[in-house]
C-alpha positions in Angstrom: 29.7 14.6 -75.3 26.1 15.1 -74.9 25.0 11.8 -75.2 26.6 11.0 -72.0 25.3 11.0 -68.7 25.9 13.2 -65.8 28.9 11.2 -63.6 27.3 12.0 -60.4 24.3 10.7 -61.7 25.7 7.6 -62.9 27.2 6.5 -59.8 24.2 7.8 -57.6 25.6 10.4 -55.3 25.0 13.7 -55.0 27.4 16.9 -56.4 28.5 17.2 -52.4 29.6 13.3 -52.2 32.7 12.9 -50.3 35.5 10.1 -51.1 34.4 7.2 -48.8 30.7 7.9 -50.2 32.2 7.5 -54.0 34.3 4.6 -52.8 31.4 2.7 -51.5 28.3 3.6 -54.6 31.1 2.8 -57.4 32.1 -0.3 -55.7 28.0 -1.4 -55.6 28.3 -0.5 -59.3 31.1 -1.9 -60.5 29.7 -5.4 -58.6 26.5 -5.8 -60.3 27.5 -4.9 -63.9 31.1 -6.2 -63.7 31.5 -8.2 -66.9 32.2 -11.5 -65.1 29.1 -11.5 -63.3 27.1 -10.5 -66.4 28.7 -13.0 -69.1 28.2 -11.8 -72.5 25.7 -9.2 -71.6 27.0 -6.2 -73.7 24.4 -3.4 -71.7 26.0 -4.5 -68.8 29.6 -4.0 -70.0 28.4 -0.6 -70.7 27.2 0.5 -67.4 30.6 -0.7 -65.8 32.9 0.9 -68.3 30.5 4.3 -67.8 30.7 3.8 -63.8 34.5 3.6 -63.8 35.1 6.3 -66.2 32.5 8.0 -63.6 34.7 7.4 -60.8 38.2 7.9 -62.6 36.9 11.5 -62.7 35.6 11.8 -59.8 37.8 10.4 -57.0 40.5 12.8 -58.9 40.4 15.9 -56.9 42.1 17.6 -59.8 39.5 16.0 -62.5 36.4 16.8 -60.2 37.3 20.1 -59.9 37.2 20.2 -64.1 34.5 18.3 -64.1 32.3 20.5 -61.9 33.4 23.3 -64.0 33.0 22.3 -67.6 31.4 19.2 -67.5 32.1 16.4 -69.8 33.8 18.9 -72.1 37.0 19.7 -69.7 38.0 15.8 -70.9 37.2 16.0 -74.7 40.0 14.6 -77.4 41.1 12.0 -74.5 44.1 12.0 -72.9 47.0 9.7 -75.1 48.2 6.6 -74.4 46.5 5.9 -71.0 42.8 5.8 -73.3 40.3 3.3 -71.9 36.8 3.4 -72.2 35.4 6.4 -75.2 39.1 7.1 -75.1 39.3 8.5 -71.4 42.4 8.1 -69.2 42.1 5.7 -66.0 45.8 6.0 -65.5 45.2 8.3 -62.1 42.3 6.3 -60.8 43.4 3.2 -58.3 40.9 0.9 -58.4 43.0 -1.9 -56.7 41.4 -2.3 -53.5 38.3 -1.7 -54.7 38.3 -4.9 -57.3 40.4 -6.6 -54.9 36.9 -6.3 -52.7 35.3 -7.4 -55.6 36.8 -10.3 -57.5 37.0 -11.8 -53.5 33.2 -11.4 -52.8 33.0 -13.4 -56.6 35.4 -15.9 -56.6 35.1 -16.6 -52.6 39.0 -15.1 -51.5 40.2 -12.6 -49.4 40.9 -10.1 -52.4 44.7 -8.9 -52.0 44.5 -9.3 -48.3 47.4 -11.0 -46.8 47.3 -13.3 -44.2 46.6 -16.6 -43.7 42.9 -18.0 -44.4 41.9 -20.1 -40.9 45.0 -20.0 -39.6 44.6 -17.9 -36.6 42.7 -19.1 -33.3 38.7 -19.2 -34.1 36.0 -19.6 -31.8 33.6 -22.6 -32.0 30.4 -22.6 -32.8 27.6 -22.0 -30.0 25.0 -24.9 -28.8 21.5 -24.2 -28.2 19.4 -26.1 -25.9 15.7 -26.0 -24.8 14.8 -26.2 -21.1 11.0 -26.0 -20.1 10.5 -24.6 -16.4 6.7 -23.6 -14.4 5.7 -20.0 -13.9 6.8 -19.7 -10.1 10.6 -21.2 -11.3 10.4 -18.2 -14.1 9.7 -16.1 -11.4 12.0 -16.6 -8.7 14.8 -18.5 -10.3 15.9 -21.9 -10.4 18.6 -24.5 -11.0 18.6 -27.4 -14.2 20.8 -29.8 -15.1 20.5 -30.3 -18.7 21.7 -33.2 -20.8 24.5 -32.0 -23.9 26.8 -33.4 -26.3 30.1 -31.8 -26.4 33.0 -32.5 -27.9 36.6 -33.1 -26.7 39.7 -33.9 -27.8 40.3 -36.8 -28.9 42.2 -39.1 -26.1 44.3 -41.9 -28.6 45.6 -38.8 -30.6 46.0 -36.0 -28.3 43.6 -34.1 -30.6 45.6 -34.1 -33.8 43.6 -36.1 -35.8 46.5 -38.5 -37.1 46.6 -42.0 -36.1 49.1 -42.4 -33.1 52.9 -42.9 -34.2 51.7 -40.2 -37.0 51.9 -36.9 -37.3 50.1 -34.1 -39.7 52.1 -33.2 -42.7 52.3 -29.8 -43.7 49.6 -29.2 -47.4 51.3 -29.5 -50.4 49.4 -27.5 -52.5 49.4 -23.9 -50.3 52.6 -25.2 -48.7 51.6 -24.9 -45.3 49.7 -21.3 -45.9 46.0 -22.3 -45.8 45.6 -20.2 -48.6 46.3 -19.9 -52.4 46.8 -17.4 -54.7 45.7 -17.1 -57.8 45.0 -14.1 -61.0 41.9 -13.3 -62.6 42.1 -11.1 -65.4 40.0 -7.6 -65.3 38.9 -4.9 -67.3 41.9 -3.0 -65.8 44.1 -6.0 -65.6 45.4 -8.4 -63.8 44.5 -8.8 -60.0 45.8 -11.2 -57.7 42.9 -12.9 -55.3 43.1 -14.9 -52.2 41.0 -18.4 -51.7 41.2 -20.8 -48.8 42.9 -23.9 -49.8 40.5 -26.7 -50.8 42.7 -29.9 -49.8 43.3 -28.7 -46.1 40.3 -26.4 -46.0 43.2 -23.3 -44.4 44.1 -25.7 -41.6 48.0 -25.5 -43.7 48.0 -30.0 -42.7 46.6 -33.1 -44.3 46.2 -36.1 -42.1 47.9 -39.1 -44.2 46.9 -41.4 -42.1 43.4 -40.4 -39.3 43.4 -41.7 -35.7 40.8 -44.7 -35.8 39.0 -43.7 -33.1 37.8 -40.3 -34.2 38.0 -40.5 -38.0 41.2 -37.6 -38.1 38.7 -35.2 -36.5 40.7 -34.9 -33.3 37.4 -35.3 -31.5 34.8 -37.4 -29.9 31.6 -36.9 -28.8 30.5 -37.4 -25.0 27.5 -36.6 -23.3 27.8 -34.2 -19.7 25.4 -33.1 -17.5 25.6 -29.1 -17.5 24.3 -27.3 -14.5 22.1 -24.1 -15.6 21.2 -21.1 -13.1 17.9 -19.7 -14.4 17.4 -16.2 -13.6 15.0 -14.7 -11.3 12.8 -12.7 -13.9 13.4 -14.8 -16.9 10.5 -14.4 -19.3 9.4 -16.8 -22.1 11.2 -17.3 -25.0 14.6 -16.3 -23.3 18.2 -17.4 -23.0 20.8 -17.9 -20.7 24.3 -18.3 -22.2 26.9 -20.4 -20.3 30.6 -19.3 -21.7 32.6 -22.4 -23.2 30.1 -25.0 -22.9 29.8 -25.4 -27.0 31.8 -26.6 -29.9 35.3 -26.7 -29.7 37.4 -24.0 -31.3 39.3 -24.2 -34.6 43.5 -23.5 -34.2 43.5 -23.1 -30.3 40.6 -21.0 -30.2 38.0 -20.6 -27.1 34.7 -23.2 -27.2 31.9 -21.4 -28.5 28.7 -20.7 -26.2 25.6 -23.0 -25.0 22.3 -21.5 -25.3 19.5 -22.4 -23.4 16.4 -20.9 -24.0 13.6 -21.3 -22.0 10.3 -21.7 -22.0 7.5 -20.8 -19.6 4.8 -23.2 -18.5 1.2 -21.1 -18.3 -0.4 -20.7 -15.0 -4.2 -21.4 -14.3 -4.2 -18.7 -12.3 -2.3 -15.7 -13.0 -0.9 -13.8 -16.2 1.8 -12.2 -16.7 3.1 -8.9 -18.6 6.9 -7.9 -18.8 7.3 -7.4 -14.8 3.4 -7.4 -13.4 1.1 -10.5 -12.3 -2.5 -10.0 -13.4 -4.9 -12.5 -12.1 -8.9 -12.3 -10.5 -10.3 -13.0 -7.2 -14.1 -13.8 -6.3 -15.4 -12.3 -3.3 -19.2 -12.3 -2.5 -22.2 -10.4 -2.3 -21.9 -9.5 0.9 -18.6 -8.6 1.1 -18.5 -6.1 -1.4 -21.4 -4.1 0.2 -20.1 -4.9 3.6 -16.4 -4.9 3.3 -14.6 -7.6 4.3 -10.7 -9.0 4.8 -10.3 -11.9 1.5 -7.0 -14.0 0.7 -5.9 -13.7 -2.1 -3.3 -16.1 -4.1 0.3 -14.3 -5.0 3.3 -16.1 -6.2 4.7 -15.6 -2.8 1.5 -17.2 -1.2 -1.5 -15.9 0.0 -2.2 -12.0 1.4 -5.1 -10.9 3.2 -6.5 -7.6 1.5 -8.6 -5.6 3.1 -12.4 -5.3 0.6 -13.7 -1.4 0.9 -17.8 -1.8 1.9 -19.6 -0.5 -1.7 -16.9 -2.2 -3.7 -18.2 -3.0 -7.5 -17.7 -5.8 -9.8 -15.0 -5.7 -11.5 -12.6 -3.5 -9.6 -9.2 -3.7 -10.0 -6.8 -3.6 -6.9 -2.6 -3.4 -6.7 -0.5 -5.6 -4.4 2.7 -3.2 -4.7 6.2 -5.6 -5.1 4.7 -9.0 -5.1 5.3 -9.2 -9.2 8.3 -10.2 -11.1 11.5 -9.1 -10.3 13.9 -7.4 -12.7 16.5 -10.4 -14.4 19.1 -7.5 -13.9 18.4 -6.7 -10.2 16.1 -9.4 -8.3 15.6 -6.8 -5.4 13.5 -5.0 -8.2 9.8 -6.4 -8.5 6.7 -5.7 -10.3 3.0 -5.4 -9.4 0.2 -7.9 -9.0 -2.9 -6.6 -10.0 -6.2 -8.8 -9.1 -9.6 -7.6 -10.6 -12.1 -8.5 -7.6 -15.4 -10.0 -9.5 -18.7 -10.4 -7.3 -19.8 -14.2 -7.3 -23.6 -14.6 -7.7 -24.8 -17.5 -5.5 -26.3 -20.0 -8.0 -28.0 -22.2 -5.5 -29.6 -20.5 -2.4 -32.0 -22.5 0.3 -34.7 -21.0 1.2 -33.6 -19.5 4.3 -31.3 -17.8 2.4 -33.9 -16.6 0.0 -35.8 -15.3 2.6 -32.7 -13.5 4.6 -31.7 -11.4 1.0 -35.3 -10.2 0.8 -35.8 -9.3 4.4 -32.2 -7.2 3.2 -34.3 -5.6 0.5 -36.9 -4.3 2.7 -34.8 -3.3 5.3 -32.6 -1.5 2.7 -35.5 0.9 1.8 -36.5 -1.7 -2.2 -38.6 -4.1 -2.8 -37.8 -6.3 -5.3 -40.3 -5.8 -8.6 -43.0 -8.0 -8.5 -46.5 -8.5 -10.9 -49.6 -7.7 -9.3 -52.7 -10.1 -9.1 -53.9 -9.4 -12.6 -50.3 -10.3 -13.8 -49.0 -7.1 -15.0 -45.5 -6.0 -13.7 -45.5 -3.6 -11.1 -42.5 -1.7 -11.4 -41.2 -0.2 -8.2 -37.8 1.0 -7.0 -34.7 -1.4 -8.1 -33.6 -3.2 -5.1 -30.2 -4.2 -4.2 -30.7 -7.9 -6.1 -31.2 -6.4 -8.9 -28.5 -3.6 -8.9 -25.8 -6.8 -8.7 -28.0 -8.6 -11.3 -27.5 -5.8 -13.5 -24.0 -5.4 -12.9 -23.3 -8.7 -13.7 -25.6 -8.4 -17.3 -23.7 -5.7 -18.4 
């Protein structure tokens, strides 16, 4: 026995591993090394006939217990006729719904699970839809009508498929189930597996004869005009989900979903950022060292904001509740935040020359000028200069 490995080990758990945490590592085991996954790959046989014995033993209360306490010696010498694999005994171990799992994620059936495959109502598959919209609609909400094809039932055969004087005839191969059953052999057996009947793909009908005017679909396509209520708030890249407006449902189930996501148109003006408005305004020399009342632009139009004399380049003011408002509660809003920026006058006449220097001297600076022999004179920086500088940096 000592060329065998530790059971906990082997399944990869630890000592303390309860039942559903066996369950679940022995059934990820089992699945990549079971024998029909792994066609004549002997080392793979191995590991799965090691990982059941592992699990035999421990999903045993009884066994664990032995096994915790003596090891693999508590099972030496077997156990008679139930002997599987190095002569160990599976007989207590039920591994039914665990390969039933299995040999239905490998063969594509429902394991030992009853029922039938499709039968029951389904919903239909969802739609999606692009809508574009501009930054104010995003904003404050708007309406669309959008262009879709949806389908319907079909008009000449009520939705059944068959051509008219017809009728659906119940599958002869699952006999009406959807479903068929069929055995695989294991290393423990036989097991009985579940798989959706390929000739009427678990609808339990075949159409003998399909209605000519939607191919035994029981559909036809039609294009409608769908009305969408954008959100107040929405931001790029979301969606708005209408209920019912997709494909139709399989067995007298509800109409999947349209989706219509949206996308946001950029701004010249402003940015935005989850629920705030960021954007500049200009204001001009004299304002900011004067103070001064300026419009400025909000998506709710334009506010007059009141410039504090001495204001900087660069400053960065809030306009409280004229952002975006919350998509869950529109009496919610975000900020708008405007960074003031000092406009330099490119072209000045030259009474307007004359006026900013006559400011300089009255301000107590003289702007710094070169002397007659043209070396600079450097004197006190005057108020030109201070914005110059402001705007260099």
């Amino acid at each position: 026995m000592a060329d065998k490995r530790d059971y906990y080990e082997v399944l990869g758990v630890s000592r303390d591993a309860d039942d559903a945490t066996l369950k679940k590592a022995y059934r990820n085991v089992a699945k990549k090394y079971h024998p029909d996954m792994n066609p004549g790959d002997a080392e793979a046989e191995k590991k799965f006939k090691e990982a059941s014995e592992a699990y035999a033993v421990l999903s045993d209360p009884d066994k664990r217990r032995q096994y915790d306490q003596f090891g693999h010696a508590a099972f030496e010498g077997g156990a008679g006729g139930g002997a599987g694999y190095g002569g160990f005994d599976f007989s207590g171990a039920d591994f039914s719904d665990i390969f039933g799992d299995i040999f239905g994620d490998l063969f594509g059936g429902g394991g030992r699970r009853g029922g039938r495959a499709n039968q029951g109502p389904m919903k239909g598959m969802n739609i999606r839809k692009g809508v574009r919209i501009t930054f104010e609609e995003a904003v404050f909400g708007c309406e669309k009508e959008l262009d879709v094809v949806l389908k319907d039932p079909c008009p000449k055969c009520s939705g059944t498929g068959a051509k008219p004087g017809t009728s659906p005839e119940t599958c002869p191969k699952c006999g009406g189930k959807g479903q068929i059953v069929y055995t695989q052999q294991s290393f423990f057996g036989t097991v009985q597996n579940v798989q959706t009947c390929p000739d009427c793909q678990g609808s339990g009908k075949i159409i003998r004869d399909k209605c000519p005017d939607c191919s035994g679909t029981g559909f036809v396509s039609n294009r409608k005009k769908i009305s969408v209520s954008i959100p107040a708030g929405i931001d790029n890249g979301q969606s708005v989900r209408i209920r019912e407006k997709g494909e139709p449902g399989i067995n007298g189930g509800p109409r999947g979903d349209l989706l219509v996501e949206v996308t946001v148109s950029r701004h010249p003006i402003f940015q935005r950022q989850d629920m705030h408005i960021f954007s500049t305004a200009p204001i001009s020399f004299a304002q900011a060292a004067l103070g001064a009342d300026v419009k400025i632009k909000t998506v709710d139009g334009e506010v007059i904001y009141t410039v504090k004399p001495g204001t900087k380049t660069d400053t960065k003011v809030r306009l409280r509740g004229k952002g975006v408002p919350s998509v869950r509660n529109s009496q919610v809003r975000g900020d708008h935040y405007v960074t003031l920026v000092i406009q330099t006058p490119e072209k000045l006449s030259q009474e307007a020359k004359e006026a900013l220097r006559r400011f300089d001297e009255l301000s107590g600076n003289t702007l710094n000028t070169a002397t007659e022999d043209g070396k600079a004179k450097h004197k006190k920086k005057g108020f030109m200069d201070k914005m110059k500088e402001a705007f260099d940096d």
